[in-house]
C-alpha positions as CSV (number, residue, x, y, z in Angstrom):
1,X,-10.3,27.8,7.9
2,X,-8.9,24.3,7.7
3,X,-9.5,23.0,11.3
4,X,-8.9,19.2,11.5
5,X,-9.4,18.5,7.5
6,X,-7.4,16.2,5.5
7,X,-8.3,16.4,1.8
8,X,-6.2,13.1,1.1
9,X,-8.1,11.6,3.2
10,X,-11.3,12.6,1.3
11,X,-11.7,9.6,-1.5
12,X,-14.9,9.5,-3.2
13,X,-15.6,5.7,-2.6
14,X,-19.2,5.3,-3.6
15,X,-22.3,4.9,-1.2
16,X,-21.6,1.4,-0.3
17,X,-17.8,1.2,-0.3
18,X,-16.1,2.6,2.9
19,X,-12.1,4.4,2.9
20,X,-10.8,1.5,4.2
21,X,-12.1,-1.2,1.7
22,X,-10.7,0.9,-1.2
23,X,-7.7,1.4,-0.2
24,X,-7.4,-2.1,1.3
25,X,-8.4,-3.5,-2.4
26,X,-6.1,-1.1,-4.2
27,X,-3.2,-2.1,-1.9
28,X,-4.5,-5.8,-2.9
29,X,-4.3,-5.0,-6.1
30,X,-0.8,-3.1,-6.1
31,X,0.8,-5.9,-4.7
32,X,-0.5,-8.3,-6.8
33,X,0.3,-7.0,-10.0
34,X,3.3,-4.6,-9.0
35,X,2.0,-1.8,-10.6
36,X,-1.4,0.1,-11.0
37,X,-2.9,3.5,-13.0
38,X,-5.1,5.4,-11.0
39,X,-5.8,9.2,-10.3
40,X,-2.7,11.5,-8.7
41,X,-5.3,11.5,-5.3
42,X,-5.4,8.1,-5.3
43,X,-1.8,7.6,-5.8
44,X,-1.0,9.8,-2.7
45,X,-3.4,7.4,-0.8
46,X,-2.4,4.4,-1.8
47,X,1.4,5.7,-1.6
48,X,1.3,6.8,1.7
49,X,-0.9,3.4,2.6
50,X,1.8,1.2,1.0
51,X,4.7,3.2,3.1
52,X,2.9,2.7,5.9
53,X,1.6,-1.2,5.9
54,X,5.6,-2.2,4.6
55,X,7.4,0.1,7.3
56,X,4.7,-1.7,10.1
57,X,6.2,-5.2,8.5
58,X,9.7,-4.3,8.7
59,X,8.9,-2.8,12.3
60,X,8.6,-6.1,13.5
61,X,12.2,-6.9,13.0
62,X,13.3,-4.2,15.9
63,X,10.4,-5.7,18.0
64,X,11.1,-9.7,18.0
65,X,14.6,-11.3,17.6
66,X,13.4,-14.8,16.5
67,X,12.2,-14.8,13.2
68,X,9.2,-17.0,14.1
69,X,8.0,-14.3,16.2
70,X,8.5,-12.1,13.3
71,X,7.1,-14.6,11.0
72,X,4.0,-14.8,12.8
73,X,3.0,-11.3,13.4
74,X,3.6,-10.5,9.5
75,X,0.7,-12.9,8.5
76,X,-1.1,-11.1,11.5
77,X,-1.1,-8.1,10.2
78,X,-1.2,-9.0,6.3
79,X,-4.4,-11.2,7.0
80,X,-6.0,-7.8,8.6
81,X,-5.2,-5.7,5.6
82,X,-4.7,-7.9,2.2
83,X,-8.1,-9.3,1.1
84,X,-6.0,-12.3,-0.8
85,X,-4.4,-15.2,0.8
86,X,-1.9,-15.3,-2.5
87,X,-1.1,-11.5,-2.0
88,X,-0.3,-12.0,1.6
89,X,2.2,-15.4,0.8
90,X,3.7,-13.2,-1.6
91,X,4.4,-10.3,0.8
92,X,5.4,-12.3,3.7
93,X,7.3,-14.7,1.4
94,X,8.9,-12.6,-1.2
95,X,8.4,-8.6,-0.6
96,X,9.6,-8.7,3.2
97,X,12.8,-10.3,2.7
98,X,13.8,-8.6,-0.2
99,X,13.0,-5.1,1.5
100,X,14.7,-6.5,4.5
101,X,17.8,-7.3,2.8
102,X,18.4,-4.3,1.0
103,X,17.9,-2.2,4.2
104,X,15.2,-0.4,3.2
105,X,12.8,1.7,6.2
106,X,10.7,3.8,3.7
107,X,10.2,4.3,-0.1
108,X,8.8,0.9,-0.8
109,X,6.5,2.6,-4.3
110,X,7.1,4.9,-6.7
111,X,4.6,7.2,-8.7
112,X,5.2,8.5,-12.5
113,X,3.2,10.5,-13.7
114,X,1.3,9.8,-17.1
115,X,-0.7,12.2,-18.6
116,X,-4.0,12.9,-18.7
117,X,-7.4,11.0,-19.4
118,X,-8.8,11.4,-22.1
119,X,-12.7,11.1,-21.0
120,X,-12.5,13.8,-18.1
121,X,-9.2,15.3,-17.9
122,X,-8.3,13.6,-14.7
123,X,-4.5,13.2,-14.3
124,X,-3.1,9.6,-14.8
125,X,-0.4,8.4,-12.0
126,X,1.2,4.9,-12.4
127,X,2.2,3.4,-8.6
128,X,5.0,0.8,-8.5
129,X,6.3,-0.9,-6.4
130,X,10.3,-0.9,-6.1
């Protein structure tokens, strides 16, 4: 039985690494570049992280009417999650607008799947973001 188990949740991070810093450093890294190749677990993570840190930020909107308001609890919550104070300019700067302007509420990455690995087999996802 399956009582209270989510296997997406289940990355193996390493000893010293905790969930949160990997996915905190892949999401870093996702916005930074626009793109990553990882594992198809991975990519659900990071997917669902992505959906879910964006669709806070474009939250805000609904919950402030003065942009300043807004303005200031994006860096909030980017400072708590992106590691890299050129990431979080970006996101605040470019990223939110643009999501903003085209309407968008979910469906901020996509996924494409690439093949396999060639060292273990592992199946190879590329994350985007759109």
């Amino acid at each position: 039985m399956r009582h209270k188990q989510n296997k997406l949740i289940e990355l193996t991070t390493g000893e010293h690494q905790t969930r949160s810093n990997v996915v905190r450093t892949m999401l870093t890294n996702l916005i930074r570049s626009g793109e990553m190749k990882t594992t198809s677990k991975r990519a659900k993570v990071i997917k669902s992280e992505a959906d879910r840190f964006f669709g806070r930020l474009l939250g805000l909107f609904d919950k402030y009417q003065d942009e300043k308001d807004v303005r200031r609890e994006a860096i909030r919550i980017v400072k708590a999650t992106i590691f890299t104070d050129a990431e979080g300019k970006k996101v605040v700067d470019e990223l939110l607008p643009k999501y903003k302007a085209e309407g968008k509420k979910s469906g901020f990455v996509a996924d494409y799947k690439l093949g396999y690995r060639v060292g273990d087999g592992a199946e190879k996802v590329l994350v985007r973001l759109i």
